[in-house]
Each structure stands twice: as structure tokens, then as C-alpha cells.
C-alpha positions, 0 to 999 in steps of 0.5 A: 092901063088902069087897074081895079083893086078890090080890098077884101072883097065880101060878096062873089056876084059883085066880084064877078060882075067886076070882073066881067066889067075888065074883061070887056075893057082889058082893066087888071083886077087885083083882089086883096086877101082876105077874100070874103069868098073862095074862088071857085065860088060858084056865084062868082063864076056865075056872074062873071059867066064866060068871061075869066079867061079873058081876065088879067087877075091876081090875088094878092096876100095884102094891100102892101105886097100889091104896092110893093110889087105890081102897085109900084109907081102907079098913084093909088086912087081910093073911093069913098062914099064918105068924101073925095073929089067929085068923079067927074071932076078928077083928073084921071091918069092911065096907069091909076089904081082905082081902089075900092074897099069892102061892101059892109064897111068901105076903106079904113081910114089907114087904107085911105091913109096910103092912097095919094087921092080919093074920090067920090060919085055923088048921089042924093042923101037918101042913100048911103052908097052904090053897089060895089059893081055899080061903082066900080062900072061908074068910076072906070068909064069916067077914067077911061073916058078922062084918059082917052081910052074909049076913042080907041075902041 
């Protein structure tokens, strides 16, 4: 199964409609603190309407306890709008962490430093990336689709 980790996510309706986005796929969703919101937050929940109880999250006190714990094994998978392999072009594997950073800034370097690939979705110039919930939609159902996943359904 794939997982989405969300590196100290900053705006609630991106985080939400993420959320929506696993529950309608059965992806894990991992939040690493700090979180740039509460989780009761209102506009959270909005965008993830009805769908949380069908979420498999967990909240996580740092990038290194999701790794140490339910992270272990499993190859980390960083995006970037700045460089990485063309998505389409990856060689997804069903258990990837697909790893996404915060909406201002992106990844640090020291993040993208643990993650054994990375990739990107390529846009024109004219724009320095996509939002966050559009990317996470794009470079899931490219995984799914690399490992076979959406033939089941």
C-alpha cells in the first residue's frame, strides 16, 4: 500500500482535500508536526467533508519518528518542483512513501537528503508549482497506475 506524508503541512483545505484524495484510494496519510493548523480546524474538515472516518492517519512528532516507526523499509519518495526524475518516467514501488514538503517552501534540502529518489511533475516555466492537493492527486495516480493498483478497482 502507498502512503502520503505531508511534511509540516500549512494550509488546512490542501490537508483536507488530501485526505479526501486517501480515502477514496485506501492511501495512509502521515502528517509530520509541525502542523501548520490545529486538527479540529474547521476548513480542514470542510474540505475533507465526510470522508475522515474513512482515513487511515496518523500524526507524527517528526520526519525521523515516522521513519523509525511505520516508515521503516519502505523507500521514501520526495517531490520537488525544483528537480527529480519526470513522474511519469518513475519506477513506482507499492509500498513508496511518497513525500510531499510545505506549501511556502517545499522540502529542505536535509529532508530531501534522507529520501532515496525524488521525483517531479513537469509544468512550463511560467509557474513555479502546482498546489499541494493537485500534486499529491497527480503523483498518486501515477503511483497507482505504475503498480497496478487501479486494475482492481
Amino acid at each position: 500500500m502507498l502512503h502520503i506524508v505531508l511534511f509540516h503541512p500549512e494550509i488546512p483545505p490542501n490537508t483536507g482535500n488530501i485526505a479526501r484524495l486517501c480515502a477514496g484510494t485506501g492511501t495512509q496519510l502521515h502528517l509530520i508536526e509541525p502542523l501548520g493548523f490545529v486538527i479540529d480546524d474547521k476548513h480542514l474538515k470542510r474540505a475533507g467533508l465526510d470522508y475522515w472516518p474513512h482515513v487511515d492517519w496518523k500524526v507524527w512528532p517528526s520526519l525521523d519518528a515516522y521513519l523509525a516507526a511505520d516508515g521503516a523499509g519502505r523507500r521514501l519518495v520526495a517531490t520537488s518542483a525544483r528537480g527529480g526524475e519526470a513522474v511519469h518516467d518513475f519506477a513506482f514501488a507499492p509500498q513508496d512513501s511518497l513525500l510531499f514538503g510545505p506549501e511556502s517552501t517545499g522540502l529542505p534540502e536535509d529532508v530531501f537528503a534522507l529520501a532515496e529518489s525524488r521525483v517531479r511533475i513537469p509544468t512550463r516555466n511560467c509557474i513555479r508549482s502546482l498546489n499541494l492537493s493537485t500534486s499529491a492527486g497527480i503523483v498518486l495516480y501515477m503511483a497507482l497506475a505504475r503498480v497496478g493498483a487501479l486494475e482492481a478497482w
